[in-house]
C-alpha positions as CSV (number, residue, x, y, z in Angstrom):
1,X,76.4,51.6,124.7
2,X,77.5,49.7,121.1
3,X,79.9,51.4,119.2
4,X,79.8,51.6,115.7
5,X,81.6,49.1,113.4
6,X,83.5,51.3,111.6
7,X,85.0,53.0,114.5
8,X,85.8,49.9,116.2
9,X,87.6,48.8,112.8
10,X,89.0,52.0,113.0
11,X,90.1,51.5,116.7
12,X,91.6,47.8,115.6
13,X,93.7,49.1,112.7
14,X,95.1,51.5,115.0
15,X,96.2,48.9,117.1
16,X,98.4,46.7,114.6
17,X,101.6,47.0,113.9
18,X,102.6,48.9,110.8
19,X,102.7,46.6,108.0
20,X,103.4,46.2,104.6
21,X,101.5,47.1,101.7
22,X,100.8,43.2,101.3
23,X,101.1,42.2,104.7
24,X,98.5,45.1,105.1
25,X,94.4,43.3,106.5
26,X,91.6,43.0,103.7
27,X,89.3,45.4,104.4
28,X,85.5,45.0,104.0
29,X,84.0,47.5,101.5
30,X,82.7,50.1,103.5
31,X,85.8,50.8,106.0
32,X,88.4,53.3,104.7
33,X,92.0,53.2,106.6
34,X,93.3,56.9,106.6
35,X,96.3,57.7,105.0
36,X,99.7,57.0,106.5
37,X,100.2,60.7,107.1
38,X,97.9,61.5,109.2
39,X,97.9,57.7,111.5
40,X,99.2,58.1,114.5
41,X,102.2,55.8,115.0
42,X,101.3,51.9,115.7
43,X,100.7,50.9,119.6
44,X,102.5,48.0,120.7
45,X,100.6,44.5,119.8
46,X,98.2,44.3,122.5
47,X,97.7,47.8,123.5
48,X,94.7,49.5,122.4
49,X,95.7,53.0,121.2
50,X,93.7,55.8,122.3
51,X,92.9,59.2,120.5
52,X,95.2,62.5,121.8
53,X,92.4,64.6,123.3
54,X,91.3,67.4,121.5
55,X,92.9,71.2,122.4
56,X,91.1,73.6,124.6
57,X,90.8,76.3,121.5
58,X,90.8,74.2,118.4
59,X,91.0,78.0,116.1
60,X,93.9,78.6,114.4
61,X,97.0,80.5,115.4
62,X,96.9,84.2,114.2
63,X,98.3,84.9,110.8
64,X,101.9,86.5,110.9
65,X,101.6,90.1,109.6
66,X,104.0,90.5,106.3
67,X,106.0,93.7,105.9
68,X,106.0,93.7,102.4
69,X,103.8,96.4,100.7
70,X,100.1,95.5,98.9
71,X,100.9,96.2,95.2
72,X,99.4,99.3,93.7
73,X,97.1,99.3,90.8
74,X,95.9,102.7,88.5
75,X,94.9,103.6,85.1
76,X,97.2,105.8,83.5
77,X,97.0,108.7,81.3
78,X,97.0,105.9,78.4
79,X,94.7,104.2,79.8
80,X,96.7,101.0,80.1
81,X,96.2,99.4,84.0
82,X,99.6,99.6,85.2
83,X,100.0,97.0,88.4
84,X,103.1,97.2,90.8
85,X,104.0,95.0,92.4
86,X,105.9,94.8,96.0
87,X,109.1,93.9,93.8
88,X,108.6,96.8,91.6
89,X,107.6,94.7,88.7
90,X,105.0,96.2,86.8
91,X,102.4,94.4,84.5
92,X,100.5,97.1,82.0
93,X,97.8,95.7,79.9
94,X,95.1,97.4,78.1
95,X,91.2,96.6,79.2
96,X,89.6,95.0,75.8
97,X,93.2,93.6,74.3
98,X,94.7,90.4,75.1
99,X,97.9,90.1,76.2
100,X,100.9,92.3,78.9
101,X,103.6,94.0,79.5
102,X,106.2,92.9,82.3
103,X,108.6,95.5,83.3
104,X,111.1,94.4,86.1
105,X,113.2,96.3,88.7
106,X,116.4,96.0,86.2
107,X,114.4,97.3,82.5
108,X,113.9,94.3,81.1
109,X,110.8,93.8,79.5
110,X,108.3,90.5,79.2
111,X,105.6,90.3,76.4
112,X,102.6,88.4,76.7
113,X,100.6,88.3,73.6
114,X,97.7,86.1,72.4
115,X,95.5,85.9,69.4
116,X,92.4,87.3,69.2
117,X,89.0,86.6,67.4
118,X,86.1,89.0,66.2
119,X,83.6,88.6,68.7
120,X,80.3,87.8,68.3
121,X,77.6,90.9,68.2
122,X,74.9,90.4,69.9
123,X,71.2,91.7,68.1
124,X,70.1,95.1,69.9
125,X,68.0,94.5,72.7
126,X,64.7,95.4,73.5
127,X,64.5,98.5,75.6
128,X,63.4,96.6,79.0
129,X,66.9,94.6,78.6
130,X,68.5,98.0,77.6
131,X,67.8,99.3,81.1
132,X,68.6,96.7,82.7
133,X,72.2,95.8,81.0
134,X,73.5,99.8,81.3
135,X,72.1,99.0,85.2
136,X,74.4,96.2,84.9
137,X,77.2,98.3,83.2
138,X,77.3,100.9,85.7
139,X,77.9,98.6,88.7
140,X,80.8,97.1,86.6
141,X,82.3,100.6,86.8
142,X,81.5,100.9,90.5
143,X,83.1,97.8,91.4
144,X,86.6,99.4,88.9
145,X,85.9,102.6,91.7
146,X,85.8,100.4,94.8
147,X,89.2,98.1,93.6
148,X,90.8,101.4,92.5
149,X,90.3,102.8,95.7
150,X,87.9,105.2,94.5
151,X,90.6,107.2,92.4
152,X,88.7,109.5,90.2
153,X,91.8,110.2,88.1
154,X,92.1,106.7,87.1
155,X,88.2,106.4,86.6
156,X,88.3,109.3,84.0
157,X,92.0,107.6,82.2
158,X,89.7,104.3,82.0
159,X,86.6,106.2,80.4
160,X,88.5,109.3,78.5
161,X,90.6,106.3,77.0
162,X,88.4,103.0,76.3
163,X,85.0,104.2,76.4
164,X,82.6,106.4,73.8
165,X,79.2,107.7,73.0
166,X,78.9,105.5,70.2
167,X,79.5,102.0,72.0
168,X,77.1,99.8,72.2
169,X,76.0,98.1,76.1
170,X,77.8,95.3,75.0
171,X,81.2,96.8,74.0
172,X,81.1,99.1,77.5
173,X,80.0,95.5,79.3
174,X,82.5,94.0,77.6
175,X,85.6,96.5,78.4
176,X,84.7,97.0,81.9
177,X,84.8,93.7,82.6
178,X,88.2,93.5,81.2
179,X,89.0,96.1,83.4
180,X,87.9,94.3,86.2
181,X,89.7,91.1,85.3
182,X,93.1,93.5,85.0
183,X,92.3,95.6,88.4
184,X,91.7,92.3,90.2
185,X,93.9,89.7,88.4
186,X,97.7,88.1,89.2
């Protein structure tokens, strides 16, 4: 049985001495040398090096369970998405503006604020694209439910506060998916 030539090029680097960058072999085009971090350590001039056989159970180890607490996110009675975090940092931001609040352990408070644009409006769709984008916009809101835990109370903040009659699809689309990106961001 031939081996291939790459993995015999492979098996000769292995075997020479560590050298210097320009001491180092020309290679021919279509052999790549692995990086020095993951080589094993040069074999004596002479002596063929042979691979360390693989382990019995190649999965990883179990992850260590952490003892510090998942942070907590809910919609006030403002209707600002108010995030804890294990510290007891909060971050409160407002679905639709741009920007937060920081609010560490000790009182002091972080701003973050951006500029905003008008957005674009979009012309009123047709009513076959009507159904299907309040389809759309109610599984935005389910998704809110399911990364709020299904808290009603902070599903009727979100709606009493952002949300009206009188929006369009687009705006509602629009919020909740701000919503989302606050419920499910850093």
């Amino acid at each position: 049985m031939t081996k291939p030539a790459s993995l015999i090029a492979c098996l000769v680097l292995l075997s020479l001495p560590s050298l210097s960058a320009a001491q180092a072999p020309v290679l021919p085009s279509n052999v790549v040398r692995p990086p020095a971090a993951v080589r094993p350590p040069a074999a004596p001039t002479g002596v063929m090096a042979t691979p360390a056989p693989s382990p019995a159970d190649p999965s990883p180890a179990p992850a260590t369970p952490t003892t510090e607490p998942p942070r907590h996110t809910v919609v006030a009675d403002d209707g600002s998405v108010v995030t804890t975090m294990p510290n007891g940092t909060q971050r409160i931001s407002r679905p639709g503006e741009c920007g937060y609040t920081m609010v560490f352990p000790d009182g002091r408070r972080s701003v973050v604020s951006c500029a905003q644009v008008q957005r674009a409006n979009p012309p009123l769709p047709d009513a076959t694209t009507t159904e299907w984008l309040d389809a759309h916009s109610d599984s935005l809101l389910d998704v809110a439910r399911t990364l709020l835990g299904n808290d009603q109370a902070s599903i009727h903040n979100y709606l009493r506060n952002h949300e009206n009659p009188e929006q369009s699809v687009y705006d509602r689309i629009r919020l909740r998916m701000s919503l989302l990106y606050g419920l499910s961001g850093p």
